[in-house]
ZAMARGU-4260 file (C-alpha; in steps of 0.2 Angstrom, whole numbers, plus 5000, padded with zeros to 4 digits):
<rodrens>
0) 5024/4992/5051 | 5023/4974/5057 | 5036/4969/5069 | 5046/4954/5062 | 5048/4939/5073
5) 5066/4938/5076 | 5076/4923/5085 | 5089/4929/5094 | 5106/4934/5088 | 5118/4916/5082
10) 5102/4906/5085 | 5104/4891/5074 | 5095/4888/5058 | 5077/4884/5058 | 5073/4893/5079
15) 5055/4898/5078 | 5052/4915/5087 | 5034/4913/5092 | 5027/4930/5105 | 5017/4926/5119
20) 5002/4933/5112 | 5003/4925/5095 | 4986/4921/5086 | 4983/4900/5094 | 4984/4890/5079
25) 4967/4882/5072 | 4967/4869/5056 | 4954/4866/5044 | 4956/4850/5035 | 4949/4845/5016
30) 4949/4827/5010 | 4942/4827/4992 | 4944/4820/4975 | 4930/4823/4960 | 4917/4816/4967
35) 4918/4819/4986 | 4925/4830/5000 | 4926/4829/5017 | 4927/4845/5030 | 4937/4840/5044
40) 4937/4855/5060 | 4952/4855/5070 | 4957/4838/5068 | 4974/4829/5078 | 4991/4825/5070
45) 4985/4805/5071 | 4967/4810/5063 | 4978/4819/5048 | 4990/4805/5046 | 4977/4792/5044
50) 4968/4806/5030 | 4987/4805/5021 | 4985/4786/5018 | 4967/4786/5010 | 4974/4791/4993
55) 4963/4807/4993 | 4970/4824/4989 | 4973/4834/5005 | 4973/4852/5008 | 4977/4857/5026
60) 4973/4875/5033 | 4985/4883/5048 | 4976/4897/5054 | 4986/4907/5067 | 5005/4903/5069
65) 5005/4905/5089 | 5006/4885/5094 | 5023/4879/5090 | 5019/4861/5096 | 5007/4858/5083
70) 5016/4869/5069 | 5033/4857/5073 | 5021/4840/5073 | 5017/4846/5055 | 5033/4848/5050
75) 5035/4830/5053 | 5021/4824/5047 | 5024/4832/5032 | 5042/4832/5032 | 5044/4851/5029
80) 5066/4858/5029 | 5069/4869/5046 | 5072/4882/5032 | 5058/4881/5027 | 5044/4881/5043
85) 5056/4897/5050 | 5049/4906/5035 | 5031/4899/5037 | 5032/4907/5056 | 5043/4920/5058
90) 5034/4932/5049 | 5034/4944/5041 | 5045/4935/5026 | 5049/4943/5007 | 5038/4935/4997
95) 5047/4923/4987 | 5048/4905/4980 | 5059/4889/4987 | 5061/4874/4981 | 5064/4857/4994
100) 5065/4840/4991 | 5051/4836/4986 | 5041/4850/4992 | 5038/4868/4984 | 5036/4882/4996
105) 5028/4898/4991 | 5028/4914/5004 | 5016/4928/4997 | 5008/4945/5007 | 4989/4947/5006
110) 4980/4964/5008 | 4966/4969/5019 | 4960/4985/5018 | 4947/4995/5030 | 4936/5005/5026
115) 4946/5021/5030 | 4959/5014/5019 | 4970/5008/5033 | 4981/4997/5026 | 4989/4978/5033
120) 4998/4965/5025 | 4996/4948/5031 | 5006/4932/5026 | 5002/4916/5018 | 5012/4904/5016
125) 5009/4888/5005 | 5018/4871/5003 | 5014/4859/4987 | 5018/4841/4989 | 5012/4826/4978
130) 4993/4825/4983 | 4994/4838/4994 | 4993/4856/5001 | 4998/4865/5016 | 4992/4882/5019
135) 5000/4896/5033 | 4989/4911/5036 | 4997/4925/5051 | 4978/4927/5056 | 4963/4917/5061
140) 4953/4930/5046 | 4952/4915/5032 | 4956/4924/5016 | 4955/4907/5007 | 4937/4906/5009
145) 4933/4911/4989 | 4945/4895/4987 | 4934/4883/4997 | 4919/4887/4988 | 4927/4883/4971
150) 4929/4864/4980 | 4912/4864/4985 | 4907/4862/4965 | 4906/4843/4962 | 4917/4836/4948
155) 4923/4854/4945 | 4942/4857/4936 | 4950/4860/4955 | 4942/4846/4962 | 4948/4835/4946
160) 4964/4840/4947 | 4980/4837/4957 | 4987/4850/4972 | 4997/4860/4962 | 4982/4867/4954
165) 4975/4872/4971 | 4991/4879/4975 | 4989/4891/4959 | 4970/4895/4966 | 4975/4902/4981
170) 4990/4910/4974 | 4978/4917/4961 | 4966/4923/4976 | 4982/4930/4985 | 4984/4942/4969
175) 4966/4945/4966 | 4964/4953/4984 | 4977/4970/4979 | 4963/4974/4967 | 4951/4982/4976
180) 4964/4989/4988 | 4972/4996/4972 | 4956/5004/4964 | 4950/5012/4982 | 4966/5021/4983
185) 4965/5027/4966 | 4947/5033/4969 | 4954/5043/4983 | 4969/5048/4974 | 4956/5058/4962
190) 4948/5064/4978 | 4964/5071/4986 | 4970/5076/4967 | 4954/5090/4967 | 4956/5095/4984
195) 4975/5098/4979 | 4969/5111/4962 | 4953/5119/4972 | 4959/5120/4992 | 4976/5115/4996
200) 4980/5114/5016 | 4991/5104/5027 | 4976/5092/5030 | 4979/5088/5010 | 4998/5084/5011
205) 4996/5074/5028 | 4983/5061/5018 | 4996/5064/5002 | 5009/5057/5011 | 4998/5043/5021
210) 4994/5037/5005 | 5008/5038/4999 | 5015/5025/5013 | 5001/5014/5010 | 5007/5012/4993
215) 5024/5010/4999 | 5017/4994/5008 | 5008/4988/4992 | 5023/4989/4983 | 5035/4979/4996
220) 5020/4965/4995 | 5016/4965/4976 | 5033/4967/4968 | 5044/4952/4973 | 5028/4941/4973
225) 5030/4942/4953 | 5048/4935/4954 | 5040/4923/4967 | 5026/4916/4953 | 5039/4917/4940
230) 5050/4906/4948 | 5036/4894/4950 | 5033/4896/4933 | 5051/4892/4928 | 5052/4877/4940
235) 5057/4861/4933 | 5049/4852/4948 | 5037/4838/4945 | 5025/4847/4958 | 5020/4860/4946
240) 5013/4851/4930 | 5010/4858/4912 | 4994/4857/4913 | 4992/4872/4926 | 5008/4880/4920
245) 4996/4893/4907 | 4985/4896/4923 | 5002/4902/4934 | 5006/4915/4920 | 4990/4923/4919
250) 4994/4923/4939 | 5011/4932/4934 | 5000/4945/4921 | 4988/4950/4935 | 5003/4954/4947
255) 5012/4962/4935 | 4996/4973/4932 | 4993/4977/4948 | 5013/4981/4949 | 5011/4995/4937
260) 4994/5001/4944 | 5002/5003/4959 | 5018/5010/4952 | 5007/5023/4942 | 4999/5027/4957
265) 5013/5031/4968 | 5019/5042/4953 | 5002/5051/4955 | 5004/5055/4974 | 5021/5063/4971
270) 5015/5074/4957 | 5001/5078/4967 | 5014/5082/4983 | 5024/5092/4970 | 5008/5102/4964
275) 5003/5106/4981 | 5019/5112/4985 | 5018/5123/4969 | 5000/5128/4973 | 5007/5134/4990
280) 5022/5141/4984 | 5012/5150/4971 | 4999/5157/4986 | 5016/5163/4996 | 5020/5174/4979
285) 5005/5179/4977 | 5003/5184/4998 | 5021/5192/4996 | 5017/5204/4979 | 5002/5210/4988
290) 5012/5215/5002 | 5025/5224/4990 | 5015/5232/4981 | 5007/5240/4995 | 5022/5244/5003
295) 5027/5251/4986 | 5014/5263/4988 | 5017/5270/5005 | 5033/5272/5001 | 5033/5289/4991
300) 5018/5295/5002 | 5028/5292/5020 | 5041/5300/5009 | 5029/5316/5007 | 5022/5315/5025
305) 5040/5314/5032 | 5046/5331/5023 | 5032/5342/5029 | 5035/5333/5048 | 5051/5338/5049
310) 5052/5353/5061 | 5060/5368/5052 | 5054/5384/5058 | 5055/5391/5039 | 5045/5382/5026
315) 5034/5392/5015 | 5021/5379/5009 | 5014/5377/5029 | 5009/5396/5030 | 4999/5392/5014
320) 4978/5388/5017 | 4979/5376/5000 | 4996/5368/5006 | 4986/5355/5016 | 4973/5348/5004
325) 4988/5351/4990 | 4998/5340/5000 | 4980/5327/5000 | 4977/5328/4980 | 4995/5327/4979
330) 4996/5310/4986 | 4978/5303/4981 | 4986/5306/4963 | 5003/5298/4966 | 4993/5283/4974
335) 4981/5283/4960 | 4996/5282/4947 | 5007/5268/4956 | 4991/5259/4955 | 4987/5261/4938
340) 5004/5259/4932 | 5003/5241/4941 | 4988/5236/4935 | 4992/5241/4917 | 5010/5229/4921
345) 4996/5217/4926 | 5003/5214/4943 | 4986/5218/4953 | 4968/5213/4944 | 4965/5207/4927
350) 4971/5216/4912 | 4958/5215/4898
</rodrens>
C-alpha cells in the first residue's frame, strides 16, 4: 500500500508534502493545431509562457512530482486553486472530479501490472483549460505515450479539436489500462480455480487471498473513477463541449464494465476461498472417519484380548488346545463383519 503524502497536522490549506526522495519533475511540452505540432523537452516557465501566447492548443506533461519550485511556478502560470495543485502532489488522491474557475481538475488511478501480477496504482492528474491541458503523472514511466501517437497523425479528430477532447483521450487511456490487468487476473483466477477442485494446499489459499487484495486495489482505483467521469459528464462547464460529451460516456461504459468484471472477479476469489475451505473441511472428515472406523474396529477385538489377559487362575477356555486359534477365527470374523457392515452403509469404498 502507497504511503500517502501527508502535510502535517493544522497545516494550512494547499501545503505540498513533497519526500526527499520524490521522483525530480521532467515536463514534455506539445504545441499543435491541425496542421502542425511542435515537441518541446523540458522546457522553462518563460519558454511555456511565450508557447500560451501563440494561439496553439497546449498540452503540458509533469512527469515526477518531486520539484516543488517548478510544480508552484505552474501553478501560477496556469492559475491552478492551492486546492487544487495539493491534490495534483500529495498523492495518492480518491479519484474524483472538481470544478475551479475556469479550470476542470480530474484525479484518476492508472494500473501497471508486472508480470507476476504484482499490482501498483499510480496517479494522474489532469487539468482542462481553454486551449489547454495539463497532465500530473506520480512517475517518470509516461503512460500517456498511446495519447501522443494519436497527435502525431496530421489533421486527425484530436488534433482538430479543442483540449477537452484530449482530456477525454487520456481519461480514455487511463480506463483502457485496467483491461489487461483485469483479464490476467481472470486467467489466473481459472488457474487457481483448478488447483482449488484437483489439489487444494496452503500455497492455493495464500495466492487466493493475494489476489484477492490485488482486486481490493483495482476496486479502490476503478470505482469512484465512474462518479469522477460522470460528473465530467454532468458538468455544465464551457470546458467540456457537446461535441465530446458522447465520447466521455462511452469513457463511463468502459469503467462501469470493467467495475463489474472486477466485482464479478472478487466474487470468484471468495467462492473459490469458500470451496477450498470446504474441500479441506471435507479432507479432515474424511481423515477423521478413517480413523473412527478403525478405531471402531479394534474396539471389540482389544475387548476380546483384554478378557483372556486378565489374570485369573481359573478360566477353562486357556486349558483348551483350540481356545487359541478360536480366539484368532473369532476375531478375523468380528473384523471381517464391522467391515462389511461399513462398507454395505457405504462408509468405506464404493457401493455398487
Amino acid at each position: 500500500m502507497r504511503t500517502m503524502r501527508k502535510p502535517p497536522v493544522g497545516a494550512r490549506p494547499g501545503t505540498l508534502a513533497i519526500p526527499s526522495d520524490a521522483t525530480k519533475s521532467v515536463l514534455r511540452v506539445l504545441s499543435y493545431d491541425a496542421e502542425t505540432i511542435e515537441e518541446y523537452d523540458s522546457p522553462n516557465l518563460a519558454e511555456i509562457r511565450e508557447l500560451t501566447e501563440t494561439g496553439r492548443r497546449l498540452w503540458v506533461d509533469v512527469q515526477g512530482l518531486g520539484d516543488e519550485q517548478l510544480l508552484r511556478g505552474l501553478a501560477e502560470l496556469f492559475k491552478i486553486h492551492p486546492l487544487a495543485l495539493e491534490d495534483l502532489v500529495n498523492v495518492p488522491v480518491r479519484p474524483k472530479t472538481e470544478s475551479y474557475d475556469r479550470q476542470l481538475l480530474v484525479i484518476a488511478q492508472m494500473p501497471r501490472s508486472t508480470d507476476d501480477l504484482e499490482l501498483s496504482l499510480r496517479q494522474v492528474s489532469v487539468v482542462i483549460g481553454r486551449d489547454y491541458l495539463l497532465t500530473f503523472q506520480e512517475g517518470r514511466e509516461d503512460a500517456l505515450e498511446p495519447v501522443r501517437k494519436r497527435l502525431e497523425v496530421q489533421n486527425s479528430l484530436i488534433r482538430r479539436s479543442s483540449s477537452d477532447y484530449l482530456g477525454y483521450a487520456v481519461l480514455d487511456t487511463i480506463v483502457d489500462a485496467y483491461y489487461p490487468v483485469v483479464e490476467s487476473m481472470g486467467a489466473r483466477i481459472e488457474e487457481l480455480e483448478e488447483h482449488v477442485l484437483a489439489d487444494a494446499s496452503p500455497e492455493t489459499l495464500r495466492e487466493l487471498n493475494s489476489t484477492k487484495g490485488r482486486l481490493l486495489a483495482l476496486r479502490r482505483g476503478i470505482t469512484p473513477q465512474r462518479e469522477a467521469v460522470n460528473k465530467l459528464i454532468r458538468d455544465e462547464s464551457e470546458l467540456v463541449s457537446q461535441q465530446v460529451r458522447p465520447y466521455l460516456r462511452d469513457t463511463y461504459d468502459h469503467v462501469v464494465q470493467t467495475t463489474e468484471a472486477v466485482e464479478s472477479a472478487r466474487e470468484l476469489v471468495n467462492g473459490l476461498i469458500n470451496t477450498y475451505l470446504s474441500v479441506i473441511s471435507n479432507r479432515m472428515n474424511e481423515v477423521m472417519k478413517t480413523l473412527t472406523i478403525v478405531a471402531s474396529i479394534f474396539v471389540p477385538l482389544t475387548f476380546m484380548a483384554g478378557i483372556y489377559g486378565m489374570n485369573f487362575e481359573n478360566m477353562p477356555e486357556l486349558q483348551q488346545q483350540w481356545a487359541y486359534p478360536a480366539l484368532l477365527v473369532l476375531m478375523a470374523l468380528t473384523t471381517g463383519g464391522m467391515v462389511l457392515y461399513f462398507w454395505r452403509k457405504g462408509w468405506i469404498g464404493r457401493r455398487r
